[in-house]
N, C-alpha and C positions, 0 to 999 in steps of 0.2 A: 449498447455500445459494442462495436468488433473487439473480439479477442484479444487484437493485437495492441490496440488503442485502451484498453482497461489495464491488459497489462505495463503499460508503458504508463499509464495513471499510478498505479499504485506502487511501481516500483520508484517515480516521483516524489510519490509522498513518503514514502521509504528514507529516498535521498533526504526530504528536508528534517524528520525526526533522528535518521543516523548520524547525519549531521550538526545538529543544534548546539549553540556556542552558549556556556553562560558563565560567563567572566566572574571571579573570585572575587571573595565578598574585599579585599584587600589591595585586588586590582584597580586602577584606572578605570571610568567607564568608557567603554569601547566608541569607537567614532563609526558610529551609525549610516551606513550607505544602501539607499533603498533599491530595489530590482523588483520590478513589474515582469514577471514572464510565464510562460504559457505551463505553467505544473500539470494539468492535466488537458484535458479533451482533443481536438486533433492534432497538432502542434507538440503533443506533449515529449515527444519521442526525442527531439531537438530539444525542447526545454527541458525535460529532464537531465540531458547533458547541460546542458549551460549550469543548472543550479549543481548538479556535483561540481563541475569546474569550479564554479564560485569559492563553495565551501574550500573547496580544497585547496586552494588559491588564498585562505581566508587563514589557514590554518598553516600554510608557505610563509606569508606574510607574515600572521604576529611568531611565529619561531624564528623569526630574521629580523626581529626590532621592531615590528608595527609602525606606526605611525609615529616616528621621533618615541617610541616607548611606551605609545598607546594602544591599544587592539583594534581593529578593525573587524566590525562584524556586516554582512550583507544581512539586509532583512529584505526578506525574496517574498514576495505577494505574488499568489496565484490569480490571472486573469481568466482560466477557461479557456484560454484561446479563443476569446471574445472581446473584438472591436470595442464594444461600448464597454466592458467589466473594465479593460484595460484603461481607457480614458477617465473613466470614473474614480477606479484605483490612483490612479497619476493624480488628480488633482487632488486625492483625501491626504495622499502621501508631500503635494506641494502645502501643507499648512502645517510641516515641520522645516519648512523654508532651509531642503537641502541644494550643497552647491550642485551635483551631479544626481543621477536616477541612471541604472542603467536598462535595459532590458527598452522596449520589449523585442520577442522574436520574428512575428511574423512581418512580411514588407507591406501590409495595409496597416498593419497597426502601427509599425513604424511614422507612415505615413501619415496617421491621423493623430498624431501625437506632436507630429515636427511644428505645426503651426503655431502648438500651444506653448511648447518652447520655448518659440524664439518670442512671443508674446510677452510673457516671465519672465526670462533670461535664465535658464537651468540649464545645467547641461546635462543632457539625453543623449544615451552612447548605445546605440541599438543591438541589438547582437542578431543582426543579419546582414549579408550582403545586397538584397536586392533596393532598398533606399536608395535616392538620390537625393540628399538634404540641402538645399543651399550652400554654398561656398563662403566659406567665413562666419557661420551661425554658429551656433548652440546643437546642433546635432549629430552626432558621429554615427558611422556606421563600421563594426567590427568585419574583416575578411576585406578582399579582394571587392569594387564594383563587378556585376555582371559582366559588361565589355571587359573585363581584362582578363576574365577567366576565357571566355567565349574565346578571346583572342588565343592565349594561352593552349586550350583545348586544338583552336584548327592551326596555330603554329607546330604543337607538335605532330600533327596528322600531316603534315606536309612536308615535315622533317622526315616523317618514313617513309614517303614516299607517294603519297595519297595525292589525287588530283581531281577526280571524278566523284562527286559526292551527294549522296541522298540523303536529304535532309525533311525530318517527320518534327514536328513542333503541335501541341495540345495548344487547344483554341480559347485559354483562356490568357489572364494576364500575366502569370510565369511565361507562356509559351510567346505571345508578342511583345514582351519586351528583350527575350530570348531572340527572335525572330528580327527585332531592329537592333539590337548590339551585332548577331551575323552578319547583317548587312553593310553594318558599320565597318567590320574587319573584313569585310569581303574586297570593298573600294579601297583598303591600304594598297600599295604597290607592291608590300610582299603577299599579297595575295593576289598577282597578277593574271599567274598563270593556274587558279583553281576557275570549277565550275560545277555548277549545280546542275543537276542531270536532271533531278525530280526534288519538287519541293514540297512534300506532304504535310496535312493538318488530320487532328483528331479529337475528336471529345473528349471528356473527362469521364462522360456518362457512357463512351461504348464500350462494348465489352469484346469486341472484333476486331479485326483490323486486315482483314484477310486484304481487302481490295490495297489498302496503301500500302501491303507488304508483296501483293500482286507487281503495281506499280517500281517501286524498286528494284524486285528481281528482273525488269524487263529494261531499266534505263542504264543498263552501261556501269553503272557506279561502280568504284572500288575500294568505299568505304560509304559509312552511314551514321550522320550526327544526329542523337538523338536527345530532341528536348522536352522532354516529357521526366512524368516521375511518377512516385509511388505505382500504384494499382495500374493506372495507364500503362506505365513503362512493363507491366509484367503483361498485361495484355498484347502491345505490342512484342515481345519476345517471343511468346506462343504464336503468335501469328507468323514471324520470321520463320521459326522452326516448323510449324505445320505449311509454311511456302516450299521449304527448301533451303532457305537465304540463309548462309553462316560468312558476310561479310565483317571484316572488324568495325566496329560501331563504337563511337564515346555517347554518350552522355549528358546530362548536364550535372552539376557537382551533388544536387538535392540526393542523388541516387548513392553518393558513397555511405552507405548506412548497411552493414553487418547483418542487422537482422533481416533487412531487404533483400539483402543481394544472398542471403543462404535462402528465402523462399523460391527465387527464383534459378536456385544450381542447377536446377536438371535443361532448362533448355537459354544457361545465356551461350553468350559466342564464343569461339573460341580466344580470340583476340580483343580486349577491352578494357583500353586504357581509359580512365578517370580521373579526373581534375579534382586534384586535393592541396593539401596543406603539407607547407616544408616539415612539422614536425612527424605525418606518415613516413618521410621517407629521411629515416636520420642519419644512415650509412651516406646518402648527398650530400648532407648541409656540414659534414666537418669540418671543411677546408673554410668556411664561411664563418661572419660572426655570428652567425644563427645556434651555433654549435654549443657556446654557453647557456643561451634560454632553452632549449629544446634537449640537453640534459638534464636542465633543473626541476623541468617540469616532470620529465619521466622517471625520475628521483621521486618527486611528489606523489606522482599515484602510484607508485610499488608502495612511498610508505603508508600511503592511504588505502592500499591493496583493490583500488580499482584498477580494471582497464582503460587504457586510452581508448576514446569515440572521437570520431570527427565534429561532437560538438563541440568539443575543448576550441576549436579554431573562429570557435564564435563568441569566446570566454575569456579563455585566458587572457590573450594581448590586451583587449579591453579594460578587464579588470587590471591588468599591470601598469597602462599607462593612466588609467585615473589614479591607481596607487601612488607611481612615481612623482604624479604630480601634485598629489596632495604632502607626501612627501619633502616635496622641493618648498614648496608654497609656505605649507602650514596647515595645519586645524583649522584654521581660523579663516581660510583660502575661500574667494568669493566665486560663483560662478562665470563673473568673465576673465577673473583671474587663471582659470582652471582652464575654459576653453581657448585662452590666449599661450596659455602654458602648450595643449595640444596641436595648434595651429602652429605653435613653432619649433613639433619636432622635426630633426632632421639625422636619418639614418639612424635611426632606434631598432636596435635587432630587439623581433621578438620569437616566436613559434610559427608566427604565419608569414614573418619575412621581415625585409629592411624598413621600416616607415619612413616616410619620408613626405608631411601634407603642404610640402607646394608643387611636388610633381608624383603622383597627377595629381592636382586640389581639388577633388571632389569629395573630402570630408572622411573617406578611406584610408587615403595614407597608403595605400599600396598597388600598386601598379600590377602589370600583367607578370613582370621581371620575378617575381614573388611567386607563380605557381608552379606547381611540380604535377607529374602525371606518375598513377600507381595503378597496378594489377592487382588483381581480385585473386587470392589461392581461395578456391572454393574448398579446400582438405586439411587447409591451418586455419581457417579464418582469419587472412592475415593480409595486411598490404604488401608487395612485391613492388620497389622502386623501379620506373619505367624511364624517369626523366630526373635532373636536376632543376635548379631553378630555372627560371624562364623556360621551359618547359623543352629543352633539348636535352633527346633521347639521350640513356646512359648505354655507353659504346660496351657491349658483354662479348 
């Protein structure tokens, strides 16, 4: 197992032992909510944010009343970041006949879980954004849809002024479904007057990229969206750099990760804004209702003396709106009671923005209007707000 992925295992299993809740022999028993998510193997780096979020979120909640006075504990099962561990997990965990499960991370196992769902009638709250679960079921997806960041990301590139654009996308299924949300925002009418100069592809398996970095240096562009990630995206970087090419370039959101983006400081670009979450950038969201949950939260992990990661934006609103709604409901709240409770929020400030699931009703809750763009300080390790919501530049 690489280095980085061992390491990211075990500081996982870290999380769930420093974490461990076990309720007083005089307390209430805790109202048990299961999470299926990726604690170790590829995946893990994500899932290990979601599961601290959890706990921590776990431990926000029962200090603020619990459930009507009860504790709430997440019991986190690790999948492997394995399609089949995951499914199998899901079903040993459906013969404690809960209303909700949340997890898991990755967007195939999301997907292979959505069927089983609405089969049962559970409610399954994914903590990824690439799902697209049926409208009106039983399965929610945490964060922004792909198109709405997509959109977000080439609204604000346009906003500064960008018109001619090289676009490199990996040839798998992150990179075409990447590849048909662009197209999607390409045909809006405020994207009348963009154009793609060159539209390049890449493996996941190469280790080069000289030729599509060739290619863009040569097609005019005056910027370059890139949708790729991990390992890829640092291949392509070196290849940029050993071209010549220091155009501004975004991303797609998988890349806002710390540990990633300090491997890669010595040759990113100079200019590289990224698509993130309203709670990166808190000095925007004051004037907004965002400003109470996205205090709360950063209350919470000072006193949990973690860092904020961008997994929290895959975590927290999730865990808060099953909260709330068991909450509202009850203990005793049945799974289409809970999904019907979520179906009909409207303008729910959380950390990753305003929910709102009948525009856009794709099981999200959050529109493009939700994303913010942030700057990498390679020398704080820190995010640098670029944008406010809907993803227009902050005027400095």
């Amino acid at each position: 197992m690489p280095y980085r992925r061992l390491s990211a295992a075990l500081a996982a299993l870290a999380v769930l032992a420093a974490f461990a809740v076990t309720p007083a022999g005089s307390a209430p028993e805790p109202y048990v909510i299961p999470a299926v998510l990726p604690v170790t193997g590829p995946a893990a780096i994500i899932g290990a944010q979601v599961a601290t979020a959890l706990h921590i979120f776990e431990n926000y909640a029962n200090t603020h009343g619990g459930l009507r006075g009860q504790p709430i504990h997440f019991d986190i099962k690790d999948d492997g970041s394995n399609v089949s561990t995951s499914v199998q997990l899901f079903n040993g965990v459906l013969a404690q006949h809960p209303a909700v499960v949340l997890g898991p991370t990755p967007t195939q196992t999301c997907n292979a879980l959505a069927p089983l769902a609405e089969k049962v009638q559970v409610v399954v709250y994914c903590s990824s954004p690439g799902a697209l679960p049926p409208k009106g079921g039983y399965v929610f997806c945490s964060a922004p849809a792909l198109p709405e960041f997509d959109r977000g990301i080439i609204r604000y590139m346009r906003l500064k002024g960008y018109r001619k654009f090289a676009i490199i996308s990996s040839n798998d299924g992150s990179g075409q479904a990447n590849d048909a949300a662009t197209r999607e925002v390409l045909a809006l009418p405020e994207s009348s007057d963009l154009k793609v100069v060159t539209w390049e592809h890449i493996n996941n398996s190469d280790i080069d990229a000289t030729a599509q970095a060739t290619h863009i240096k040569n097609s005019g562009a005056d910027a370059i969206i890139a949708w790729v990630a991990g390992p890829t995206f640092g291949t392509f970087l070196r290849s940029l750099r050993d071209a010549g090419v220091d155009l501004p370039l975004t991303p797609n959101g998988a890349n806002v990760d710390p540990v990633e983006l300090a491997q890669f400081n010595d040759f990113l670009p100079k200019e590289m804004p990224l698509a993130a979450f309203p709670f990166m950038a808190p000095t925007e969201v004051q004037r907004t209702p965002l400003r109470g949950p996205v205090s709360d939260l950063i209350a919470a992990y000072r006193a949990a003396g973690q860092p904020l990661t961008p997994g929290v934006g895959y975590a927290w609103d999730m865990a808060w709106i099953v909260f709330s709604g068991l909450r509202k409901i009850g203990p005793n709240a049945t799974a289409t009671q809970l999904r019907d409770y979520i179906l009909g929020l409207r303008d729910f400030a959380g950390v990753d923005g305003i929910y709102n699931f009948a525009d856009p009703s794709d099981q999200h809750g959050l529109s493009d209007r939700n994303v913010v763009m942030v700057g990498w300080d390679g020398k704080t390790k820190g995010w640098i707000p670029l944008s406010g919501l809907g993803s227009v530049p902050v005027k400095r």
